[in-house]
N, C-alpha and C positions, 0 to 999 in steps of 0.2 A: 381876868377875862377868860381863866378856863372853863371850858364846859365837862359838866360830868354825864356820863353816862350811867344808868342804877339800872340793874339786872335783877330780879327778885334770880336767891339762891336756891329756886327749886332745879331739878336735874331736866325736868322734864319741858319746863319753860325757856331755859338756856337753848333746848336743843329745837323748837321751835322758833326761835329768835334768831339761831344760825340760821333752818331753814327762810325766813322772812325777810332777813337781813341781805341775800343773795338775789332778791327781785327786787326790794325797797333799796334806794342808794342812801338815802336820809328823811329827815322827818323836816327838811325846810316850805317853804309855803311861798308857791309860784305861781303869780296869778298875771303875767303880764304875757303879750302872745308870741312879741317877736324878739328877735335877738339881731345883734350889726347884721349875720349874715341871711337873715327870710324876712330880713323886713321891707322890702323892695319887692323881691319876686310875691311874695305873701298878700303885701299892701294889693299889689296890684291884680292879681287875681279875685281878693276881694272888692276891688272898685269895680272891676270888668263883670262881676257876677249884677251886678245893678243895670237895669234897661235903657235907664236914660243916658249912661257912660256910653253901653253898647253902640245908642243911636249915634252920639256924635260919633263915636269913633267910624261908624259905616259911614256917616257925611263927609267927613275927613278922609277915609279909602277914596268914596266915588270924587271927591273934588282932584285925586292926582292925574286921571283919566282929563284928557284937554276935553272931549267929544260930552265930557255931562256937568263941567267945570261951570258953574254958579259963580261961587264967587273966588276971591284971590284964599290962595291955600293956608297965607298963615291966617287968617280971617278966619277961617275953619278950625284951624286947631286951637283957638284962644280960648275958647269957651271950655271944652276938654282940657287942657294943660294947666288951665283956672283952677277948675273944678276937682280934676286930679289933686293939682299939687296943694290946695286948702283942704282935701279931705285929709291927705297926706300925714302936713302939717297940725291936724289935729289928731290923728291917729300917735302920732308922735309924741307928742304932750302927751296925752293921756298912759298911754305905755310906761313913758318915762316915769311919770306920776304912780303910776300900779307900780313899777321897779323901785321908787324909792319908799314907800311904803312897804312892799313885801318887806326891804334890807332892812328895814326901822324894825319890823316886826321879828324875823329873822335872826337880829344880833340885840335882841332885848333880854334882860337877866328874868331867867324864871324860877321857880318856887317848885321841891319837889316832895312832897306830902307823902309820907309811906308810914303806917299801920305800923 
């Protein structure tokens, strides 16, 4: 399970590969969006960026005001907290799904072809 690194032995290629190698940290393949700590704040910025989130969420402000209150307050938020927490819950599968395919990809044995 070691992995090799192959440098072609020119002088001039090494020293391009130091400079490359100080911006690139590695050559692994990340394609999922969140990690434990932005997936909450992240999540939710992305559900809030959507109009029809925005609306309930303004029906759910105006129902804590007694003076324009419609109906009972958790009644208001069920449909939001619904709708949130299902987007959520798929946003999360899918993530997860993207992270364990990168890892498949990522710690798979490769083939290095050199001239």
């Amino acid at each position: 399970n070691k992995w090799r690194i192959v440098f072609p032995s020119n002088g001039r290629q090494w020293k391009d590969w130091k400079q490359a190698s100080a911006v690139y940290s590695g050559n692994r393949i990340q394609t999922t969006k969140y990690t434990w700590f932005t997936f909450l704040p992240q999540n939710l910025f992305e559900q809030f960026c959507r109009l029809g989130n925005i609306y309930f969420f303004f029906l759910m402000v105006l129902n804590l005001f007694p003076q324009v209150e419609v109906f009972h307050r958790e009644i208001t938020m069920l449909p939001l907290i619904v709708v949130l927490l299902a987007s959520m819950i798929k946003d999360a599968i899918e993530d997860y799904k993207k992270y364990r395919f990168d890892k498949m990809i990522n710690f798979s044995k490769t083939r290095v072809y050199d001239k």
